[in-house]
C-alpha positions in Angstrom: -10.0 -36.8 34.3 -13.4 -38.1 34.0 -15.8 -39.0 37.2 -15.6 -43.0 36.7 -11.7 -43.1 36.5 -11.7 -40.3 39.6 -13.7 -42.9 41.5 -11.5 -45.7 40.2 -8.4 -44.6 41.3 -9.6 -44.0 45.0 -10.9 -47.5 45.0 -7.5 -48.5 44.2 -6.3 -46.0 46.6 -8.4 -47.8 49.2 -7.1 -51.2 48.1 -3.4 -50.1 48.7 -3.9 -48.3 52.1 -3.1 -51.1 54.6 0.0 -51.5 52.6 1.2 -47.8 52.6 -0.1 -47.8 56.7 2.6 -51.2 57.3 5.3 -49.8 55.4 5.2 -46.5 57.1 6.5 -48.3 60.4 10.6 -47.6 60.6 10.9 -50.9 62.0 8.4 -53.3 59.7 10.3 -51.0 56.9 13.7 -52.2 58.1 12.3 -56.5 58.4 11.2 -56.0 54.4 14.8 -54.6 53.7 16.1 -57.9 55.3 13.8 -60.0 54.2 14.1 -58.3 50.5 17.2 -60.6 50.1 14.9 -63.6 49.7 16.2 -66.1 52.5 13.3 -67.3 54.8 14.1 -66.0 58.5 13.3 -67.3 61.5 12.3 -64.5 64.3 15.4 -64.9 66.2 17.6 -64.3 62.9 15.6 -61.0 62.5 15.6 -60.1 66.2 20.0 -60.6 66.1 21.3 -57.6 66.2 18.5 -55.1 67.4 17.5 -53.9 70.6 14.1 -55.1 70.1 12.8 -58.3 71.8 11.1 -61.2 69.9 7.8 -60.3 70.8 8.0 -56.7 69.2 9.5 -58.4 66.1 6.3 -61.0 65.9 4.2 -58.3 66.2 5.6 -56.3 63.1 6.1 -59.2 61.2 2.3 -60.2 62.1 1.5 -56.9 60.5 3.4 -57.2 57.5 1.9 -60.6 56.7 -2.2 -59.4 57.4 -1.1 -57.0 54.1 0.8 -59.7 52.3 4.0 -58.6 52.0 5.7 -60.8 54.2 4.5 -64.6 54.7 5.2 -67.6 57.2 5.6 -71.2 57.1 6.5 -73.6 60.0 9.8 -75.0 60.0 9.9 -77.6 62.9 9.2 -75.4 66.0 10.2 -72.2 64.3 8.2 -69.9 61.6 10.1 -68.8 59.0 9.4 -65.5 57.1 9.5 -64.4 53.8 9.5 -61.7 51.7 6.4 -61.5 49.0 6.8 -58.3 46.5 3.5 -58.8 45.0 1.8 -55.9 47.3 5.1 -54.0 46.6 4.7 -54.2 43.0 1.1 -53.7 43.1 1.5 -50.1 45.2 4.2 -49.3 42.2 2.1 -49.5 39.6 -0.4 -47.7 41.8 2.0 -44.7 42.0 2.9 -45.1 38.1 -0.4 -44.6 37.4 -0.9 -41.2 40.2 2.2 -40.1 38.7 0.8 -40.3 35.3 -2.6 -38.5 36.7 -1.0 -35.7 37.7 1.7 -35.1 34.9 -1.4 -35.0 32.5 -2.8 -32.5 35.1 -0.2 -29.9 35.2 0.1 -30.3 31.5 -3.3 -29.4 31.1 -2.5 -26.5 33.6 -0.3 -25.2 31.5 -1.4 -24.8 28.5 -4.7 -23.3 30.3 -2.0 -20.5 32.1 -0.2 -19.8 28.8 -3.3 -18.8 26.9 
C-alpha cells in the first residue's frame, strides 16, 4: 500500500470516528435499532419501556444527531426523531474498503512466507 493511500485511509478513518465513538454506546446502539424501522419517534415513545428517564434519552439522541445518524424535527410541542443511514452506510463502505486493505495484505504475506 503506497504512502498517499496509507494517509488517505486515516483521514477517512478520522472522518468516521465520531460515528464509531456514538455507536459504541449500548443504549444510543439500541435508539438506532428502534429508530431503524423508519417511523419518526417522539422521546416519550423511545423512553416507553426502559428504565431510563427522558432526559438520559435526549441526551443520547442529542449525540446521535451531532454525528448525523439520527435527526429531529418539531412536531407541535414534541421533537420527533429519525433514523438517517447515510453515516451508517458511509462507515460500511469505510470497513469494505479496510477489509479489502488487509485481504491484499495477508495475500502479500503469503506468498512472501511460501517462498
Amino acid at each position: 500500500m503506497s504512502r498517499k493511500s496509507r494517509s488517505g485511509a486515516g483521514v477517512r478513518a478520522a472522518a468516521h470516528a465520531p460515528v464509531f465513538a456514538a455507536l459504541g454506546d449500548e443504549t444510543r446502539l439500541s435508539l438506532v435499532a428502534k429508530l431503524a424501522d423508519g417511523r419518526p419517534y417522539s422521546i416519550s415513545q423511545l423512553t416507553y419501556g426502559t428504565k431510563l428517564t427522558r432526559q438520559a434519552v435526549t441526551k443520547h439522541l442529542r449525540v446521535l444527531e451531532s454525528v448525523g445518524v439520527v435527526h429531529s424535527a418539531r412536531a407541535g410541542r414534541e421533537s420527533r426523531f429519525e433514523f438517517n443511514p447515510q453515516p451508517i452506510q458511509e462507515m460500511r463502505e469505510y470497513l469494505d474498503f479496510v477489509s479489502q486493505q488487509w485481504d491484499e495484505a495477508l495475500s502479500r504475506l503469503k506468498s512472501f512466507v511460501e517462498r
